[in-house]
Every structure is written in structure tokens, then in C-alpha cells.
C-alpha positions as a Markdown table, in Angstrom:
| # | Residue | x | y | z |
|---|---|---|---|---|
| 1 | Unk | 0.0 | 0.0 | 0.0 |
| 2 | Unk | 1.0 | 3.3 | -0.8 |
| 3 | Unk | 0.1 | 6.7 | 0.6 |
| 4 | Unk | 0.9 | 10.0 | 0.3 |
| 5 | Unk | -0.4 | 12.9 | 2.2 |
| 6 | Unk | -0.1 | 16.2 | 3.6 |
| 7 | Unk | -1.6 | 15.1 | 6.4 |
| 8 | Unk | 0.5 | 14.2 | 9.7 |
| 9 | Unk | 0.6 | 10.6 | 10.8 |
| 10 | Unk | 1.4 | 8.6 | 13.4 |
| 11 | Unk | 4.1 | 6.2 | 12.6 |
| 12 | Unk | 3.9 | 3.7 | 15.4 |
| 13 | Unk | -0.1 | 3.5 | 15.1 |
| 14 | Unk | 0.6 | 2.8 | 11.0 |
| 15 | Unk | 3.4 | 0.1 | 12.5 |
| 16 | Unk | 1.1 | -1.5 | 14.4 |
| 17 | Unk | -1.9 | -1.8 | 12.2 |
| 18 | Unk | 0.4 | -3.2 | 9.8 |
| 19 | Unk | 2.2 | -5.7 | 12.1 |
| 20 | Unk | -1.5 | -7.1 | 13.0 |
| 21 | Unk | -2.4 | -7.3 | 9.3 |
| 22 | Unk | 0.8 | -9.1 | 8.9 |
| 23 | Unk | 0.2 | -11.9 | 11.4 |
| 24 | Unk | 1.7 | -14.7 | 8.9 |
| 25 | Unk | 4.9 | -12.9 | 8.6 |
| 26 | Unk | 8.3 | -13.9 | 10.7 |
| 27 | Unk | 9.8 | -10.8 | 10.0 |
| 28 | Unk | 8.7 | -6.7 | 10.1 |
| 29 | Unk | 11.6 | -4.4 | 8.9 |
| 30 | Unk | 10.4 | -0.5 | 9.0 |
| 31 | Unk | 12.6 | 2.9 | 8.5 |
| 32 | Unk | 10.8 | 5.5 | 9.7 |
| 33 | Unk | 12.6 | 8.8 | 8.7 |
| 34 | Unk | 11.7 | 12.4 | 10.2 |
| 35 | Unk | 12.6 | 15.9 | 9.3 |
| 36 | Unk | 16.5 | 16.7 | 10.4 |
| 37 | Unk | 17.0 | 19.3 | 12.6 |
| 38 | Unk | 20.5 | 20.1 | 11.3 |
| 39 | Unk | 22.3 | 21.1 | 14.7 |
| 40 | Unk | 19.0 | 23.3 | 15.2 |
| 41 | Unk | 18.9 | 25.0 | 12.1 |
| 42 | Unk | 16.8 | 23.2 | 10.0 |
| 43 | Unk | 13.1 | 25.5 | 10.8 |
| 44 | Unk | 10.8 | 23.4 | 7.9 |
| 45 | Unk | 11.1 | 21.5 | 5.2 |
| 46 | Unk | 9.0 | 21.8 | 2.0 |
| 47 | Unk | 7.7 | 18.5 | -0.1 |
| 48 | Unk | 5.8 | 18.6 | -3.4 |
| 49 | Unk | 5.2 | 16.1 | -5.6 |
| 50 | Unk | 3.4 | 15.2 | -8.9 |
| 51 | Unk | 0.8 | 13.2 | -7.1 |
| 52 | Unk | -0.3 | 10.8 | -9.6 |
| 53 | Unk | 2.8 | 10.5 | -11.4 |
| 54 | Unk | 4.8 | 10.3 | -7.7 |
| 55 | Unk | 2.7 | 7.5 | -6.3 |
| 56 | Unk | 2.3 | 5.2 | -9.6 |
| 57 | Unk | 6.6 | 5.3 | -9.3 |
| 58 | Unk | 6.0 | 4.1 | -5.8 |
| 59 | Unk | 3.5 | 1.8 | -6.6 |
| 60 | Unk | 5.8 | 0.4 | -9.7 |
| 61 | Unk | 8.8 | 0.3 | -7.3 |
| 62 | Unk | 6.6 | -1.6 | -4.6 |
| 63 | Unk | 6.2 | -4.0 | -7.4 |
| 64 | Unk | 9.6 | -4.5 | -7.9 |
| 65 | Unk | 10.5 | -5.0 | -4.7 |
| 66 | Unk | 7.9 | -8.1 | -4.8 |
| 67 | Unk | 9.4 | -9.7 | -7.6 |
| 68 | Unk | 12.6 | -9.5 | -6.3 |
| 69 | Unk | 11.8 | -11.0 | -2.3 |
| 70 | Unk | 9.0 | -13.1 | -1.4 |
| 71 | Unk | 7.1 | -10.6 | 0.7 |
| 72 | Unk | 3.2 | -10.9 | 2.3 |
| 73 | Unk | 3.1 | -7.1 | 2.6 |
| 74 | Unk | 4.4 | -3.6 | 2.2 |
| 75 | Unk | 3.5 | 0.1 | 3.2 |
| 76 | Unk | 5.3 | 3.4 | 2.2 |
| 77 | Unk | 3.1 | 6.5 | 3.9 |
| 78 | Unk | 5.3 | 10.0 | 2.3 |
| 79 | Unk | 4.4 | 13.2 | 3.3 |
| 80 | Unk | 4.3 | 16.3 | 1.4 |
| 81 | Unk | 3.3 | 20.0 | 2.8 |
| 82 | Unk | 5.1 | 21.8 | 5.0 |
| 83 | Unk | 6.6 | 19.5 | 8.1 |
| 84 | Unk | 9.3 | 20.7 | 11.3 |
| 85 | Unk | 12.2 | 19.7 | 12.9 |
| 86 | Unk | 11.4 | 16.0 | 14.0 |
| 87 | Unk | 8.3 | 15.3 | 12.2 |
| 88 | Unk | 7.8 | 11.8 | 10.4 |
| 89 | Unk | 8.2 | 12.4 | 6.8 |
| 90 | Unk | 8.5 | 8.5 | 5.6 |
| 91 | Unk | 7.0 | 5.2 | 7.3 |
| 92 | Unk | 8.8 | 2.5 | 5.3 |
| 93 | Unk | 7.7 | -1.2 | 6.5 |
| 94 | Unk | 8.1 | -5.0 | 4.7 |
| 95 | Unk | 6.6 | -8.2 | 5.6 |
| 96 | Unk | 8.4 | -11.5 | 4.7 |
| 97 | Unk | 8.8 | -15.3 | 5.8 |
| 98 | Unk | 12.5 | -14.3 | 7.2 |
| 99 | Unk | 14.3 | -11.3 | 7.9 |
| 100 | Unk | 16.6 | -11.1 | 4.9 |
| 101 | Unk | 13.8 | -10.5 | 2.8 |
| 102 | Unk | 12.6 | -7.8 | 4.5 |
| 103 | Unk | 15.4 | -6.3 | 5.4 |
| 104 | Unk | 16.7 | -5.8 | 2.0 |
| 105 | Unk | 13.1 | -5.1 | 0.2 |
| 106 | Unk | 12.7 | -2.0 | 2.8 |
| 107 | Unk | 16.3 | -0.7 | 2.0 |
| 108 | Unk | 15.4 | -1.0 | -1.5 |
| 109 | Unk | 12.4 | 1.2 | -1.2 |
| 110 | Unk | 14.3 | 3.2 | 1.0 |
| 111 | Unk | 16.7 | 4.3 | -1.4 |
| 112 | Unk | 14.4 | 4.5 | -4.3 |
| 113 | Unk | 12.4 | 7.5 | -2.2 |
| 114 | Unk | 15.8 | 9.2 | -1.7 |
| 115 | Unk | 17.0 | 8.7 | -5.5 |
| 116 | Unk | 14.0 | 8.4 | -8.3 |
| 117 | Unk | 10.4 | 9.2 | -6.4 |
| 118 | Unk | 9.5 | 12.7 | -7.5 |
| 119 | Unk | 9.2 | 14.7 | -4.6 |
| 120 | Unk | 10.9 | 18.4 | -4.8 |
| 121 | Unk | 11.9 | 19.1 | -1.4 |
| 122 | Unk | 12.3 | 22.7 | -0.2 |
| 123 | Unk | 14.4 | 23.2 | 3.1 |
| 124 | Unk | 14.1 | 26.5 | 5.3 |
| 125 | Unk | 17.1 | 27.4 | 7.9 |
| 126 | Unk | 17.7 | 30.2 | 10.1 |
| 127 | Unk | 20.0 | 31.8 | 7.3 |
| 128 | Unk | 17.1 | 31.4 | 4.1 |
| 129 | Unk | 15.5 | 28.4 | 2.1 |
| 130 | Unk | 17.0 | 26.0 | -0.7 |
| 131 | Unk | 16.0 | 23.4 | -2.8 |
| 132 | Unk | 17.8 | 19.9 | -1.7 |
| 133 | Unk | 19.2 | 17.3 | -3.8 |
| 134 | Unk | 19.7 | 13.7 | -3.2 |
| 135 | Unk | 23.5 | 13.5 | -1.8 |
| 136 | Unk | 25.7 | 11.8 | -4.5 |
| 137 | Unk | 25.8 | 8.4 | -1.3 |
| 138 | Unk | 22.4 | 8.4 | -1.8 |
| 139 | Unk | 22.5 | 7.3 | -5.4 |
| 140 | Unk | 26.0 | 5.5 | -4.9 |
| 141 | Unk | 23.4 | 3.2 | -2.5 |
| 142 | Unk | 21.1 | 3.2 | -4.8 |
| 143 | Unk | 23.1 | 1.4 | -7.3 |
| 144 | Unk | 23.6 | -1.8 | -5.6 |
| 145 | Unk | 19.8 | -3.0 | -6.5 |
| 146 | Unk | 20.5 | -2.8 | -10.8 |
């Protein structure tokens, strides 16, 4: 399942209803990632995607990821808007047989939001705003899944 939103979500109240839907599975990996304060300078942070176009490359990556490890479920929650210091921005979680599987299917989505998903993100620090780019690590990880 994919969703995006510019609404604010609870992470651990996602986690859980996804761990109880999951009751087959051995193994539940989850990243959850949250807006970086940046040694408290960091005051928002700025996402804006092409919805339709965004989630159907979540939605085809999400696909891939089940092709590539025998998984009984998966949820990606992105936010977009305006979010602070410390809010959740991505609720990444797998379900598989064993650990491996999910494990590695989460980092692959993982690094597929930081690389390819079309999100435009828009940081605002004491000092002024900027857009962000994915750091050149982030694509480096990236390339281990082609």
C-alpha cells in the first residue's frame, strides 16, 4: 500500500496496524525517517510532488521489490506540505517469511524515495531556504539494486 499525504501521521499507530495485518509474517523491517533538525537549524522543510505521477513510481517500485523477495506485505506513507524539525516524513515497512527479505526489500524502497520518487523538497534554515538534492551516497546506495 502506498500513501501520500499532507496530512501528519502517526508512525507507530501505522506500525502497528500493519504488524496485526501481517500476522503470517516472521519478520517486520520499518525505516521511519523524520525531518532533520541540522544542529537546530533546519526550521521546515518543504515536499511537493506530482501526485499521480509520484505515487504510480512508488506503486511500480513496490512491485519490484515483490518480484525480487517473497514478501506478504508492504506500506510506504510520504508526506508532502510543509513539516518541522522532528516530524515523520516516511513510514517504510516490509513483511516476509524471514528477515533477509525484509530487510533488503525495505532498504530498496528506502533508497528508491531518496533517488527516483518525484518529490521536490524545499528546506528553510535560520540563514534562508534551498532546494535539496539527493547527496551523491544516496545514489551510490542506490546502485547496488541494478
Amino acid at each position: 500500500m502506498v500513501i501520500i499525504s499532507a496530512t501528519e501521521f502517526d508512525p507507530g499507530a501505522h506500525l502497528n496496524s500493519f504488524m496485526d495485518a501481517s500476522q503470517n509474517a516472521g519478520a517486520i523491517a520499518s525505516f521511519i525517517g523524520r525531518v532533520r533538525g541540522e544542529h537546530n537549524e533546519v526550521e521546515s522543510l518543504y515536499l511537493e510532488s506530482y501526485a499521480d505521477v509520484t505515487e504510480r513510481g512508488i506503486e511500480n517500485a513496490e512491485s519490484e521489490a515483490r518480484a525480487r523477495w517473497p514478501l506478504i506485505d508492504v506500506l510506504v506513507i510520504h508526506r508532502i506540505g510543509t513539516m518541522r524539525s522532528g516530524d515523520p516524513i516516511v513510514l517504510v515497512a516490509t513483511a516476509s517469511e524471514h528477515r533477509r527479505s525484509a530487510f533488503e526489500a525495505c532498504d530498496f524502497l528506502m533508497d528508491y524515495l531518496k533517488t527516483e520518487a518525484i518529490f521536490w523538497k524545499k528546506q528553510t534554515t535560520k540563514s534562508g531556504s534551498e532546494w535539496v538534492e539527493p547527496r551523491a551516497a544516496d545514489y551510490q546506495d542506490n546502485k547496488r539494486w541494478s
